[in-house]
C-alpha positions in Angstrom: 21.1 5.2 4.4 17.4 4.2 4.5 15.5 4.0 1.5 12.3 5.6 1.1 9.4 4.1 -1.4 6.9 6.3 -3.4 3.8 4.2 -4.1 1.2 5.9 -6.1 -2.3 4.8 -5.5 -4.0 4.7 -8.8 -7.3 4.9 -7.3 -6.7 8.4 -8.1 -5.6 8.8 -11.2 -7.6 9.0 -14.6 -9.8 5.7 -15.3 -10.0 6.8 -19.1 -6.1 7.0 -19.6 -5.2 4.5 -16.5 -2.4 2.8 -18.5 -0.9 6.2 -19.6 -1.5 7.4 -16.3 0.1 4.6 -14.7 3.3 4.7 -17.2 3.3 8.5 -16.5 3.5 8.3 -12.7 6.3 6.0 -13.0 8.5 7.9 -15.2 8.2 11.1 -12.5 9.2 8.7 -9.8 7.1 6.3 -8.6 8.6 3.3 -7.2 5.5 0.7 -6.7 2.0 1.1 -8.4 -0.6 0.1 -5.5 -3.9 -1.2 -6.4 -6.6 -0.4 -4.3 -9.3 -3.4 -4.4 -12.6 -2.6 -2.8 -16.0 -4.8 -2.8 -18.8 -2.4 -1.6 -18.8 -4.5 1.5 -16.1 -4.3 3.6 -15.6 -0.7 2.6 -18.3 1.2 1.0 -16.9 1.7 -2.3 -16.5 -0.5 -5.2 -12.7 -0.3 -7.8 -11.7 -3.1 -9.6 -10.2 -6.5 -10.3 -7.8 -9.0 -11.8 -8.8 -8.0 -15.4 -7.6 -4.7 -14.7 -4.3 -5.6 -12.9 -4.1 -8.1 -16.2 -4.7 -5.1 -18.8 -2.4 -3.0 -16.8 0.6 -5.5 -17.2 -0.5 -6.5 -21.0 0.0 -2.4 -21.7 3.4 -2.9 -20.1 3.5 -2.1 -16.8 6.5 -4.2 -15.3 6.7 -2.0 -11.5 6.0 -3.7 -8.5 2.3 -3.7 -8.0 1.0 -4.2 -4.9 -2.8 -5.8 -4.6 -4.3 -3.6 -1.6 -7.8 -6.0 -1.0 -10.1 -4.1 1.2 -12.4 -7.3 0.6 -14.4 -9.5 2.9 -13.8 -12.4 2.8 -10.6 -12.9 1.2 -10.9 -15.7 -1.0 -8.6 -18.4 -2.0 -10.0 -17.5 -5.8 -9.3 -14.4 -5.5 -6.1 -14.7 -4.7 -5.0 -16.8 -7.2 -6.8 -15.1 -9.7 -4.5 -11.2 -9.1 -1.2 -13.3 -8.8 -2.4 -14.7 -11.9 -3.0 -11.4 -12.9 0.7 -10.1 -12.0 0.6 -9.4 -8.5 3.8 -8.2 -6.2 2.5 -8.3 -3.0 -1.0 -8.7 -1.6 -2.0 -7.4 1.3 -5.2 -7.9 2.9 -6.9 -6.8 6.3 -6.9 -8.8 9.4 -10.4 -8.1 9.8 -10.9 -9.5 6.2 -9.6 -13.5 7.1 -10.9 -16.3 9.2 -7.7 -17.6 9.3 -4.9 -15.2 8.7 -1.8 -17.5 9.1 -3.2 -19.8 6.2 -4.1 -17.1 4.2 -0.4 -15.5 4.4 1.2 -18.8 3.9 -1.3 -19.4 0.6 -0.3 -15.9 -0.9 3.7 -16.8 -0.5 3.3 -20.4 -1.4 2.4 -19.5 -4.9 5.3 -16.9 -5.0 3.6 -13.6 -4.2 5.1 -11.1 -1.1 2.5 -10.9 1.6 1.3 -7.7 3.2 -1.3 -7.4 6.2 -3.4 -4.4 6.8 -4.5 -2.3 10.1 -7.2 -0.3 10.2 -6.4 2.7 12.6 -8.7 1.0 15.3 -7.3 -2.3 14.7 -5.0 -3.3 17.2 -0.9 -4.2 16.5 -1.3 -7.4 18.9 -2.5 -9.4 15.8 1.1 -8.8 13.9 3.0 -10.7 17.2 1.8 -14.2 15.6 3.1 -14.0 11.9 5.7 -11.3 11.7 7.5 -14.7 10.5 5.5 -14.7 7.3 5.3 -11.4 6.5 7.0 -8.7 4.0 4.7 -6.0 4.2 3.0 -4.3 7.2 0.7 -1.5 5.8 -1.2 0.8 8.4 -3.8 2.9 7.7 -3.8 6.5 8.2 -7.6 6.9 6.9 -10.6 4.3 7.2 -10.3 2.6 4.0 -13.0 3.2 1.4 -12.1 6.4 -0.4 -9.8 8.9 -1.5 -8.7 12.3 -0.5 -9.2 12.0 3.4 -7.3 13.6 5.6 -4.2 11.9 7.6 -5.4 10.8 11.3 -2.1 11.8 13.3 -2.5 9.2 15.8 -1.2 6.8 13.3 2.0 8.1 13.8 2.4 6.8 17.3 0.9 3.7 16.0 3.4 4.2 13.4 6.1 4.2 15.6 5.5 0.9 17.7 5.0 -1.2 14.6 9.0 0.0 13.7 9.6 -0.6 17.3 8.4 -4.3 16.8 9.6 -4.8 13.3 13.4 -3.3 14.4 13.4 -6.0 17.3 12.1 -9.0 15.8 14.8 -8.6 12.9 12.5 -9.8 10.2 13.0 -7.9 7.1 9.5 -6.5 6.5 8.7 -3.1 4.8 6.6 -0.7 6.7 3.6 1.3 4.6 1.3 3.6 5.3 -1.6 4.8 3.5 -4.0 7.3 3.5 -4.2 11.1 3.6 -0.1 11.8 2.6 1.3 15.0 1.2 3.8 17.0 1.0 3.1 19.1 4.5 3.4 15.7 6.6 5.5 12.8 4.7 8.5 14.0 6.6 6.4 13.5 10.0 5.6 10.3 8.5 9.5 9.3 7.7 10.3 9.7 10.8 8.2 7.3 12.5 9.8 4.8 10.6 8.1 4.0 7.5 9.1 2.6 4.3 6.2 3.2 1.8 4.0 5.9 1.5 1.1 5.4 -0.3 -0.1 8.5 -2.4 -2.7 9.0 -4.2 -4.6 12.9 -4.2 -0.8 14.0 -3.0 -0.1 13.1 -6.6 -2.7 12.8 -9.1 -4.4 16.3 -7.9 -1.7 17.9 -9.3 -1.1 18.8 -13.1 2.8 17.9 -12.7 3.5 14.5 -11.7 7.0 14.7 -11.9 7.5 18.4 -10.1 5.0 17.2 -7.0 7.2 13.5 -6.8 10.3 15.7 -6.8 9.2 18.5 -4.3 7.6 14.9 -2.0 11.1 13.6 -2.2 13.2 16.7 -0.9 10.7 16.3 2.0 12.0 12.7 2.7 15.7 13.8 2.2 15.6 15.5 5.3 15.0 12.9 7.0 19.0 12.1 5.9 20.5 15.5 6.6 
């Protein structure tokens, strides 16, 4: 049976309570905490850093966290500084590197997962060269910059050749998408064959963390029955 992935975007979520909000996500069933990076650049918004990635771990955070940059240019720095910080995965945008390859091998030689990141105008031909090094694809269902936007449905056929690829090249990589999910179209989303759903209004909107999680994961059942 295919497992499914909740991962809460704490973009979201309460900046005055974000280690209580992060612990309290979790414990209604969040799977993996992702952490939106933005540099008023790439994307016209600015979030955070390592420190924060750092303070979120020293509170005790010990989910997956995966380091979404939406940063131009990625820097070797940088890098090192959020797997320093406790990184799972980073994931960056193909836009975002010069060199892509040695930017994925850089991440995974100092023992973080890698992720790469479509825009919804970005084509899939870039993925054909390094499905080898990756564990993460993550599409975007929004352009990236803020939250609460709603879904753009042509991701889903988008959504549906990237499982295409990933199914025949037989690489073990987890498929994410990201960006104006809830409840109404998650199951939509399922069933073009992703992994990870990135949520962040779906679930921090609501008063109930763990009665939103609960009614989003009846929705992704169905995709079973």
């Amino acid at each position: 049976m295919k497992q499914f992935f909740l991962a809460p975007s704490i973009l979201a979520a309460d900046f005055a309570r974000l280690g209580e909000e992060t612990v309290k996500v979790l414990e209604a069933g969040g799977d993996i905490i992702h952490f939106d990076v933005m540099d008023n650049h790439y994307v016209p918004n600015l979030t955070v850093g390592p420190i924060v990635l750092k303070a979120l771990r020293t509170y005790g955070i010990i989910a997956p966290i995966d380091v979404h940059l939406m940063i131009k240019p990625v820097s070797d720095s940088l890098i090192y500084d959020f797997i320093k910080a406790g990184a799972d995965f980073i994931t960056f945008h193909v836009e975002a590197s010069e060199h892509i390859d040695r930017t994925l091998e850089l991440i995974k030689k100092n023992g973080c997962k890698t992720g790469l990141a479509l825009n919804p105008a970005t084509p899939i031909n870039y993925l054909s060269y390094v499905m080898d090094k990756l564990d993460l694809i993550l599409l975007m269902s929004v352009n990236p910059g803020f939250s609460g936007q709603n879904f753009i449905y042509k991701t889903l056929d988008k959504l549906s050749q990237v499982r295409r690829l990933i199914d025949e090249t037989g690489y073990n990589i987890l498929l994410e998408v990201d960006g104006g999910i809830k409840i109404d179209n998650i199951y939509q989303i399922a069933l073009a064959g992703a992994d990870i759903f990135v949520i962040g209004s779906g679930i921090f909107s609501y008063p109930d963390y763990k009665k939103i999680i609960y009614l989003i994961s009846n929705e992704l059942e169905k995709v079973h029955s």
